[in-house]
C-alpha positions as a Markdown table, in Angstrom:
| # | Residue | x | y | z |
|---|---|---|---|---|
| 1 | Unk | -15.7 | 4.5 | -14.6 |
| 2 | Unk | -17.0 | 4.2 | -11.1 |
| 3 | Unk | -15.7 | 3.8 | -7.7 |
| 4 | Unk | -16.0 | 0.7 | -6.0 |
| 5 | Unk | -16.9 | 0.6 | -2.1 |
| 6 | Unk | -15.0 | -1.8 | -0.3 |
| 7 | Unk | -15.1 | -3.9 | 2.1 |
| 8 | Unk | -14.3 | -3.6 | 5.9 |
| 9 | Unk | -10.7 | -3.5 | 6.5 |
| 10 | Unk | -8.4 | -4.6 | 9.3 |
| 11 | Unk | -8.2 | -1.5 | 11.7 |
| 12 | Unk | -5.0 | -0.5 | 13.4 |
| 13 | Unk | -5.7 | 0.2 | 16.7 |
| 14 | Unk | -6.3 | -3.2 | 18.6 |
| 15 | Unk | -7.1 | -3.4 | 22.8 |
| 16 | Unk | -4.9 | -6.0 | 23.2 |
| 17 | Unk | -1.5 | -4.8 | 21.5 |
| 18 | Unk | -0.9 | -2.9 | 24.8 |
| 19 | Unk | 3.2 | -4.2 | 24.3 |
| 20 | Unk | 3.0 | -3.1 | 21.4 |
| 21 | Unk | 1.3 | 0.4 | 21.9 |
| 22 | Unk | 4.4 | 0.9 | 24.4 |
| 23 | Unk | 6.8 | 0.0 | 21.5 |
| 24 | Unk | 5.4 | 2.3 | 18.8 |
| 25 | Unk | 5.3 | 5.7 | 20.9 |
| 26 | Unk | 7.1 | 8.4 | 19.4 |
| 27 | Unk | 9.1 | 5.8 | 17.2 |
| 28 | Unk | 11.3 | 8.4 | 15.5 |
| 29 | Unk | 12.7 | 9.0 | 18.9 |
| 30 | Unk | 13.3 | 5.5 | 20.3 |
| 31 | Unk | 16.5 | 3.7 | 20.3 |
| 32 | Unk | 17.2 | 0.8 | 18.2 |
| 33 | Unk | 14.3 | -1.4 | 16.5 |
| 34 | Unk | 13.3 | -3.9 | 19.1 |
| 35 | Unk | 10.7 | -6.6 | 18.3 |
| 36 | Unk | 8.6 | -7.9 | 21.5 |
| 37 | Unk | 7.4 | -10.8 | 19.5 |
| 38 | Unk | 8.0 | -13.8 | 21.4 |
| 39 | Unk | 9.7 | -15.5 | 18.5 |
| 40 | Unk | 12.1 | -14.2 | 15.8 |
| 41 | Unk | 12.0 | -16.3 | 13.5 |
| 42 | Unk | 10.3 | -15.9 | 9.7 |
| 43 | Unk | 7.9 | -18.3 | 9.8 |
| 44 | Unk | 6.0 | -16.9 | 12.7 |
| 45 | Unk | 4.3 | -14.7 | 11.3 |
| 46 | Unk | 4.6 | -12.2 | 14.2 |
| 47 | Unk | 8.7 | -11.8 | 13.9 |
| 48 | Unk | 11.0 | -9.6 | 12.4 |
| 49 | Unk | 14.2 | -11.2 | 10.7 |
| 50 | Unk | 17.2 | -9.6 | 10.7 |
| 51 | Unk | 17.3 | -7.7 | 7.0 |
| 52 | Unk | 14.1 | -6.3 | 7.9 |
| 53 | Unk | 15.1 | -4.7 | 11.5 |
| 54 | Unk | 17.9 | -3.6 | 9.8 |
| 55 | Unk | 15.6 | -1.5 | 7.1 |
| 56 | Unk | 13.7 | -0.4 | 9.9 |
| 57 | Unk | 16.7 | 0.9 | 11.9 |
| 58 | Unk | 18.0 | 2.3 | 8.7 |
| 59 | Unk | 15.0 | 4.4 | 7.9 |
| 60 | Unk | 14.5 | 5.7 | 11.6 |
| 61 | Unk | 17.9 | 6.7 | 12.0 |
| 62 | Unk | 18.0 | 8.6 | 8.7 |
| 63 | Unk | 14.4 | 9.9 | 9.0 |
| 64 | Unk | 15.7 | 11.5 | 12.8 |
| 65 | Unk | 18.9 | 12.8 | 11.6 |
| 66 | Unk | 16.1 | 14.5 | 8.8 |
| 67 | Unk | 14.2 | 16.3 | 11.7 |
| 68 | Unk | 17.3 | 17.3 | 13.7 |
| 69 | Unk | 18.7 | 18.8 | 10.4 |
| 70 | Unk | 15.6 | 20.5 | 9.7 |
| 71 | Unk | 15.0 | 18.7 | 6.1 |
| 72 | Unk | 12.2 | 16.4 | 6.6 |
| 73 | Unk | 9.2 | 17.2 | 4.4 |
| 74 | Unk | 6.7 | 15.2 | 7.0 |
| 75 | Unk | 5.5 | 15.2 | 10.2 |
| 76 | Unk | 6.3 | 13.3 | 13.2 |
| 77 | Unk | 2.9 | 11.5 | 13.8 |
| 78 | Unk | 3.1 | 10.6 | 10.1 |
| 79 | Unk | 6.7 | 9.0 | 10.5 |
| 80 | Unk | 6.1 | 7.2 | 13.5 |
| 81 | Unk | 2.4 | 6.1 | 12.1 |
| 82 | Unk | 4.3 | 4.9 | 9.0 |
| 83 | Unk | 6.9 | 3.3 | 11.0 |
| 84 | Unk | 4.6 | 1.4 | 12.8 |
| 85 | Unk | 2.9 | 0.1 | 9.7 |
| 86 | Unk | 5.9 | -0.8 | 8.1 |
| 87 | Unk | 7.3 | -2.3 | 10.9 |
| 88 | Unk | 3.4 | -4.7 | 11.1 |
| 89 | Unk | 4.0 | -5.5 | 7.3 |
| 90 | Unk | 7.3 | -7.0 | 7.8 |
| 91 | Unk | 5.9 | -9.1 | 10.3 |
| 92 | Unk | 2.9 | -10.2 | 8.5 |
| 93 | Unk | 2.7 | -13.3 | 6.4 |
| 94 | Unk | 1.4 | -11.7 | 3.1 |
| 95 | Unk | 4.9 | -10.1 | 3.6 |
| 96 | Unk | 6.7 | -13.3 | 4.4 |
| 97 | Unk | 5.1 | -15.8 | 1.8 |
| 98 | Unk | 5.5 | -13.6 | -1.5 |
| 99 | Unk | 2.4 | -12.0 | -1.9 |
| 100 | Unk | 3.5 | -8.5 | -2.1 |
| 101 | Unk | 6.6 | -6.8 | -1.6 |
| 102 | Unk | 7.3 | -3.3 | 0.0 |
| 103 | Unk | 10.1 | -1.2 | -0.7 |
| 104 | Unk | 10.5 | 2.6 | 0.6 |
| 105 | Unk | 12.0 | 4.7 | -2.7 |
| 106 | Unk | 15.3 | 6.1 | -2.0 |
| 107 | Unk | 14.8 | 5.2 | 1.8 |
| 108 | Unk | 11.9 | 8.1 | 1.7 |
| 109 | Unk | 9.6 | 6.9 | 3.8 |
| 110 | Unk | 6.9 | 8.8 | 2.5 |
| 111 | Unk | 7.3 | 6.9 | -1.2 |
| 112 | Unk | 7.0 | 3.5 | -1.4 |
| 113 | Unk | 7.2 | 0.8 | -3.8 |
| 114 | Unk | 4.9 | -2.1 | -3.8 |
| 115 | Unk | 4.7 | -5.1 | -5.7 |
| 116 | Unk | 1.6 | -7.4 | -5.8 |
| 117 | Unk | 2.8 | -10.9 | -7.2 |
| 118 | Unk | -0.1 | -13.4 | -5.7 |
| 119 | Unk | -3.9 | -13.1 | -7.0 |
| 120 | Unk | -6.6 | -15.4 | -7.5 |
| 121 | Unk | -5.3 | -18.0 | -9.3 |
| 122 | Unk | -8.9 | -18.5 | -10.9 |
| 123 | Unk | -8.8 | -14.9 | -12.3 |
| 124 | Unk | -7.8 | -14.1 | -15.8 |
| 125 | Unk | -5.3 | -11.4 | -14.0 |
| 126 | Unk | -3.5 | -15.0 | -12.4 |
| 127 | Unk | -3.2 | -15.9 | -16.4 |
| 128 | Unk | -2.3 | -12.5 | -17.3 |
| 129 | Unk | 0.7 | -12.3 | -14.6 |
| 130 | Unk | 2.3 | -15.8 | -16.1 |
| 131 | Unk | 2.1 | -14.3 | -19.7 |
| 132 | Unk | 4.1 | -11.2 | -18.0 |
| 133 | Unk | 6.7 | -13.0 | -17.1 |
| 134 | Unk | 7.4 | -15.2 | -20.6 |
| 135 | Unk | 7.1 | -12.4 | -22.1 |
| 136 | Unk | 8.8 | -9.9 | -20.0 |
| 137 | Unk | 10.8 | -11.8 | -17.3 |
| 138 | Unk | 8.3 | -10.0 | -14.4 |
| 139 | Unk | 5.8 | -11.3 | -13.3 |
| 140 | Unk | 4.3 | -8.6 | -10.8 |
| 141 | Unk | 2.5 | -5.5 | -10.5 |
| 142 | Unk | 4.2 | -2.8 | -9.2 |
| 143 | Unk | 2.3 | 0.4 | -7.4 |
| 144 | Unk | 3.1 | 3.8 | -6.1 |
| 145 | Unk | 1.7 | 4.6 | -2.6 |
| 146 | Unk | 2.6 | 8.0 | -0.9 |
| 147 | Unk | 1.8 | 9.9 | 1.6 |
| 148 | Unk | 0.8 | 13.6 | 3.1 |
| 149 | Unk | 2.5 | 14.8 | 6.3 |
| 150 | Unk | -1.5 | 14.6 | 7.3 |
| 151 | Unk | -1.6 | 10.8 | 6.8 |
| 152 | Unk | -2.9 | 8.7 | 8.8 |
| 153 | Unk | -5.7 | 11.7 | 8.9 |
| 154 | Unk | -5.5 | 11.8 | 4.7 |
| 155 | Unk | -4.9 | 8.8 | 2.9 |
| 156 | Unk | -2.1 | 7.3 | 0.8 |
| 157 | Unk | -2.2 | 8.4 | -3.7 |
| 158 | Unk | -1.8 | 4.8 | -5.0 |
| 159 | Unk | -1.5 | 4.6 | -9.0 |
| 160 | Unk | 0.0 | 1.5 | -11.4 |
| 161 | Unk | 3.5 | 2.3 | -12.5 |
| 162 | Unk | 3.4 | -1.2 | -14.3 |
| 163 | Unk | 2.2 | -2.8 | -16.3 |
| 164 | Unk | -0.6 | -0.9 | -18.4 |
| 165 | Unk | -3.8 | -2.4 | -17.1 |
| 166 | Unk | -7.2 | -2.1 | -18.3 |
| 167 | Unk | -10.5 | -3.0 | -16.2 |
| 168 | Unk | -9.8 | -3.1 | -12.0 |
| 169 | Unk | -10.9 | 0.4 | -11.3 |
| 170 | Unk | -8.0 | 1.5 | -12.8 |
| 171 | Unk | -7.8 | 4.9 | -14.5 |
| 172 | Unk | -6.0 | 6.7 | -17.0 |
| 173 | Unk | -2.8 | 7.6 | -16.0 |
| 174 | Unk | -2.4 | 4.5 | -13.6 |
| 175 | Unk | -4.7 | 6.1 | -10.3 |
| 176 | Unk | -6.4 | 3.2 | -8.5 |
| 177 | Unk | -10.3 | 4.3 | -7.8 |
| 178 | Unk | -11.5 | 3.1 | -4.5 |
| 179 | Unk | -13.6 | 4.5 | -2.2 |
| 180 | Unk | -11.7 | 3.9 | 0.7 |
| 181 | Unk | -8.6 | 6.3 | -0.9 |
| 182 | Unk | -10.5 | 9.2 | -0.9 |
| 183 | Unk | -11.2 | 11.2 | 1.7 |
| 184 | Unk | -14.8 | 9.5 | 2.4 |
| 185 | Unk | -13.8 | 6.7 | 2.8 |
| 186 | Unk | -11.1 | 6.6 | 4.3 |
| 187 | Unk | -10.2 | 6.6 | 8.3 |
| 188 | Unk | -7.5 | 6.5 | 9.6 |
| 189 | Unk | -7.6 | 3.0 | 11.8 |
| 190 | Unk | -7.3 | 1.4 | 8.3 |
| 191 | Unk | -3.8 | -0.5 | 8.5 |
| 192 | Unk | -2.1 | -0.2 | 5.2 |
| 193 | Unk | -1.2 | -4.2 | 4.9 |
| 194 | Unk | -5.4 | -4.3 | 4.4 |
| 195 | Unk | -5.0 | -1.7 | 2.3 |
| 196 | Unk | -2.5 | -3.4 | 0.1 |
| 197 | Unk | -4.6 | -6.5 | 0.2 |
| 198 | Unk | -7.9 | -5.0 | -0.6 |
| 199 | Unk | -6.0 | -3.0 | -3.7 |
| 200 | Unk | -5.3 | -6.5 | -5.1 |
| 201 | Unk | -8.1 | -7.9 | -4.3 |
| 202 | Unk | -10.5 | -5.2 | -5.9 |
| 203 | Unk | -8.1 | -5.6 | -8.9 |
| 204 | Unk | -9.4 | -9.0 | -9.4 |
| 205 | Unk | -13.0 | -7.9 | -8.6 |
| 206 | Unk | -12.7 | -5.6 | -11.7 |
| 207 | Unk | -11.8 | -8.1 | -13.7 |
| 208 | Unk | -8.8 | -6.6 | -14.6 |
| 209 | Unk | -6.4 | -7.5 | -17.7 |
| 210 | Unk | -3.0 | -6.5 | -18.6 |
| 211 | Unk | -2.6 | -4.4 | -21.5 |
| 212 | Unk | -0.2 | -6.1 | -23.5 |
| 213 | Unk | 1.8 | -3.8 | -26.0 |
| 214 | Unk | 0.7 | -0.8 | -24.1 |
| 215 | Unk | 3.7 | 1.6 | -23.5 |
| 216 | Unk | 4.2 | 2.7 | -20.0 |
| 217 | Unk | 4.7 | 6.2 | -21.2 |
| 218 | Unk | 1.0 | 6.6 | -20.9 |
| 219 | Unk | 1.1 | 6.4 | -17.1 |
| 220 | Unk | 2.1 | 9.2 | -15.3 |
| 221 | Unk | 1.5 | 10.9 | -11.8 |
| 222 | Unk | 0.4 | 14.1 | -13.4 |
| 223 | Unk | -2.2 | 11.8 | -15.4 |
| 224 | Unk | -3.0 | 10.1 | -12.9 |
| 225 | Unk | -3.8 | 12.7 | -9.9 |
| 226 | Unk | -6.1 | 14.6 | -12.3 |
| 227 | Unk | -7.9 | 11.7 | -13.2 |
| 228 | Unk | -8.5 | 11.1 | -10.0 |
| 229 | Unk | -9.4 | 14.4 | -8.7 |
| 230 | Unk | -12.2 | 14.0 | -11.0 |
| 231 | Unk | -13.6 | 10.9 | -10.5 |
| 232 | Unk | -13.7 | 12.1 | -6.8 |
| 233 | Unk | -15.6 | 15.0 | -7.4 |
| 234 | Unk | -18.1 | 13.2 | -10.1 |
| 235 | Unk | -18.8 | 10.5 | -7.0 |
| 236 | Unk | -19.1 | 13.3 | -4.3 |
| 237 | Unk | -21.9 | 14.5 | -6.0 |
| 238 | Unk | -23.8 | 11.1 | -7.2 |
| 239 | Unk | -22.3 | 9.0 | -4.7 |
| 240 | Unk | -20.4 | 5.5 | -4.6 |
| 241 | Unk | -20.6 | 2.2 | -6.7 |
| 242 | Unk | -21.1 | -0.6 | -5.1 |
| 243 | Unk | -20.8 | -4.1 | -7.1 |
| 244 | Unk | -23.2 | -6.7 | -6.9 |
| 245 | Unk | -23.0 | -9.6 | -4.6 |
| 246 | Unk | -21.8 | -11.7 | -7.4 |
| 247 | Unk | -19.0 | -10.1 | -8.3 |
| 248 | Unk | -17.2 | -10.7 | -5.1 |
């Protein structure tokens, strides 16, 4: 199994989000969720609706009490980084149109839960995903992303928690292998809505299948971070896979 080097990714930082630069300082610390978009609706594709400001809000509040309290495992500049991405994935359209879903676990905002359900529709993954959902009543495929209190400095451990997968840069025990996941390749201007889109796009890349029949029992985090620690240090010493031009 290689790695595969990826493509460039949206960065975070932007010249001309100076409103918004205002609006994410010390977010952990600000009052309610305020959106400076100048429309609210859902289809802009820039706004927040109302269920989402109201995660938001939920998730700072608890995540302050946390630090006041004494009890938070992170670190400010990784809440209020996480905030602010959170916060832009709401907003965005791959949010808004179905393409993935986001939920924090347990309203940890270090943990989250996210659900690809759009890919190519000319892929056999696009095929795969259907026969999931006859078969299964889902028709999606979920991921594990969390974080260090070092992030955006370190970035996110993503693994498949479902379904079984073979093919897609996808290792035993569920760990996604990408470059830009290790510490390489990744920086930290990378937003993580990119991120989420160039997981699922490198899936299809890798031609990968869904291992019918498979039970989940064979994925597991323990599994997965050591099979990931390895790859990394294989490719640290022979360096990085990169696909043909043909392949996507």
């Amino acid at each position: 199994m290689s790695f595969v080097q990826d493509g460039e990714l949206e960065n975070e930082d932007d010249e001309n989000d100076t409103d918004e630069e205002e609006d994410d300082e010390d977010i952990i610390g600000l009052g309610e969720i305020e959106d400076h978009s100048d429309n609210d609706t859902v289809d802009s594709g820039c706004g927040l609706d109302s269920d989402s400001k109201a995660k938001l809000e939920k998730v700072r509040i608890s995540t302050r009490d946390d630090y006041v309290k004494g009890t938070v495992s992170g670190s400010i500049q990784a809440s209020d980084r996480l905030m602010k991405d959170l916060r832009d994935i709401y907003r965005s359209c791959g949010f808004k149109d179905g393409t993935f879903s986001v939920e924090l676990v347990e309203d940890n905002l270090y943990e989250w839960d996210i659900r690809l359900k759009k890919v190519d529709p000319d892929s056999p993954l696009f095929g795969d995903l259907k026969k999931l959902q006859e078969k299964e009543s889902k028709d999606y495929i979920q991921l594990s992303m969390t974080f260090k209190e070092s992030f955006p400095f370190a970035p996110p451990f993503v693994r498949v928690i479902y379904p079984v997968m073979t093919g897609g840069y996808v290792l035993s025990g569920g760990a996604v292998c990408m470059e830009l996941l290790t510490p390489q390749g990744w920086s930290s201007a990378y937003s993580l809505e990119a991120v989420i889109l160039q997981i699922a796009a490198t899936l299809v890349k890798g031609k990968a299948r869904i291992q019918f029949g498979t039970p989940n029992s064979c994925y597991s985090l323990h599994r997965a971070q050591q099979a990931f620690r390895s790859l990394v240090e294989i490719h640290e010493k022979n360096g990085w896979y990169t696909p043909p031009k043909t392949d996507g």
